[in-house]
Structures are given as structure tokens and as C-alpha cells.
Residue, then its C-alpha position, 0 to 999 in steps of 0.5 A: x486525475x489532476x493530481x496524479x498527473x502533478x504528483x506523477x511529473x514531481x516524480x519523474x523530475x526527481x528521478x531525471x534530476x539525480x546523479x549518476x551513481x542513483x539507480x532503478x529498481x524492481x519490487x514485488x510482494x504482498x500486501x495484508x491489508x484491512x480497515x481501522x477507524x472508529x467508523x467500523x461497525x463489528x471491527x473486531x469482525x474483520x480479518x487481514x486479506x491477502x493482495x498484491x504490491x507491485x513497482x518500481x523504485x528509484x535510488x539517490x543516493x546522499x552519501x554511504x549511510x542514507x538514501x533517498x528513494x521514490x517509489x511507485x506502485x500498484x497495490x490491492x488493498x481492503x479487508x475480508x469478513x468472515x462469517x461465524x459459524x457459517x461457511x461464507x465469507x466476504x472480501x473487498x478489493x480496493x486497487x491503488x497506484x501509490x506513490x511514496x518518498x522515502x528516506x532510507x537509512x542504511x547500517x554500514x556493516x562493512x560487508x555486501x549484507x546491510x540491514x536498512x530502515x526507511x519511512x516517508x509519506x505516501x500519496x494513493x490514486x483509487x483506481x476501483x474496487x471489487x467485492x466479492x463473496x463465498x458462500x458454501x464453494x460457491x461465490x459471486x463478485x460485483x464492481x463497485x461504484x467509483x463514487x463509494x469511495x475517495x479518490x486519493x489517501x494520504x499516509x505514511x509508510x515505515x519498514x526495514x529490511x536487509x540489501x545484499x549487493x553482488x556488483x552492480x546488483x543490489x537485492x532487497x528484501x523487507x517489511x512494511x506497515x503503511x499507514x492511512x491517515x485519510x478518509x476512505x469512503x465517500x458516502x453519506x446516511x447514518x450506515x452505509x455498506x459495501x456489498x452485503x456487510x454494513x462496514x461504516x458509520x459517518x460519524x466516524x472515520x474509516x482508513x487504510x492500513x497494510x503490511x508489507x513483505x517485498x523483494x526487489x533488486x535494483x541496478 
């Protein structure tokens, strides 16, 4: 909690320490997330799940071509596990707020449509964690212990996209791949599970990973 609270307040004075020509923004999506490590068990089992992106973003602008651009969202990562040749199937949420810093590169094409590209590191705070299974048209979930798992992850985001500008307006729409450089679990014993699905071996590691599709507008 402490660290949020730090990182958070780093946020903010960046934000209130800009010029008047920066801006706020808006952003929404999906998020394809799920596991990778050489801590999986069955890796090759589990398949992307669908979750939700949601924030806001501020923009400093340095000069025409290149932005800076503090970012924080509410983001659902995990995985989802299906089960071959029976009709259950099994998946993990995990809820993040994540805070990024990324610089941002525009391509002046001389006109409102200009294709960007951006990358920077990201700071995750685990908020709590739901699993959830589907077996036959039935299915059952459980929160899980906040203990199961770390409370931050650190990683690093990269992605393009295209902003359109109508007058003070900017539209934004993208794709990006954040990729988790830390540890996941915090557990001990040779394999551990989550739910009902052995996932992890510690001697190895397990991390985050998501693709990205976001649309937003700034002001």
C-alpha cells in the first residue's frame, strides 16, 4: 500500500508540473491476457482470456513528434484453461491498477491522422483474484487469498496505434503487448495450484503477459 500511495503521488506531480498546452484523456478496451514462465505446468494448455482495460492518461507534450504520457489503469489479467475432450472449462482473474510512463513517438503526416508508437515501463498494484469454472452449462467461482499472490509486478509496455485530431479533440485508438518482467505467485511446495488446475512449479517462474486493443480521446 505504501508503494502505491509513493508511485501514485509521483504521478500526480508530474501531471500538475506540465505546461498548458498538456492534456487529459480517457481510454478503454480489452485486455487478452495469460501466463508465461518456465514455471507452467501443461503450458502449452492454456489459452488467452478476455478482460477489461480501463483509465486515464495524461499528455506532456516535448515538442510536434514526441510526447510524454502518464497512464494509469484498472486492468483483468489471468488465463483461462480448457479442459480437452470435456465440456468444462476453467479461468483466472486477476484485477491490477497499473501505472505506466510512456514516451510516445508521433509520425507528422501533415494532416489530422498520424500513426504513433510508444513504449515505457509499468508499475502493477494486485488488487484480488477470482476463479472461476464451467462445467456442463453450470459453473461456480471462488475469491481467492490475496496471500497467493505478490502484491506488485513490474514490466514493460510497447504498442502503436493512430490519433486523429478534430480541434481540441484528440481520438486515439491502439494495440499493446505489456510485458511482465516479475514473479506472480507467492507461494511455496513443489506444485502449487490455483483453483482446481496445478499451474506452477517454484522452481520456476510464472509472469504476466497482455495484448491490448484501446480506444480513448484526450482534451
Amino acid at each position: 500500500m505504501k508503494k502505491f500511495v509513493i508511485t501514485g503521488c509521483i504521478f500526480l506531480v508530474i501531471i500538475f508540473s506540465s505546461d498548458a498546452y498538456a492534456g487529459i484523456g480517457f481510454k478503454g478496451g480489452l485486455n487478452y491476457a495469460k501466463w508465461s514462465g518456465n514455471g507452467l505446468v501443461n503450458a502449452d494448455d492454456y489459452s488467452w482470456k478476455t478482460g477489461i482495460k480501463l483509465g486515464a492518461y495524461y499528455v506532456l507534450p516535448v515538442c510536434n513528434i514526441f510526447k510524454i504520457q502518464p497512464e494509469i489503469f484498472y486492468s483483468t489479467k489471468g488465463w483461462k484453461y480448457v479442459y480437452v475432450g470435456h465440456s468444462a472449462d476453467e479461468s483466472l482473474s486477476l484485477n491490477y491498477i497499473t501505472i505506466s510512463v510512456l514516451a510516445k513517438f508521433i509520425i507528422e503526416t501533415g494532416e489530422a491522422f498520424k500513426p504513433t508508437i510508444f513504449t515505457g515501463p509499468y508499475m502493477g498494484y494486485f488488487l484480488n483474484a477470482k476463479a472461476k469454472m464451467n462445467i456442463g452449462g453450470k459453473s461456480m467461482s471462488a475469491n481467492l487469498s490475496d496471500d497467493l499472490f505478490k502484491s506488485t509486478e513490474m514490466g514493460w509496455v510497447v504498442g502503436g496505434g493512430f490519433d486523429f485530431e478534430i480541434a481540441v479533440t484528440t481520438f486515439t485508438l491502439e494495440a499493446r503487448y505489456c510485458l511482465g518482467m516479475t514473479q506472480v505467485l507467492n507461494m511455496e511446495g513443489n506444485i502449487a495450484s490455483v483453483g482446481h488446475t496445478p499451474v506452477f512449479n517454484t522452481d520456476g517462474d510464472v509472469k504476466n503477459k497482455t495484448f491490448s486493443i484501446i480506444g480513448g480521446m484526450s482534451f
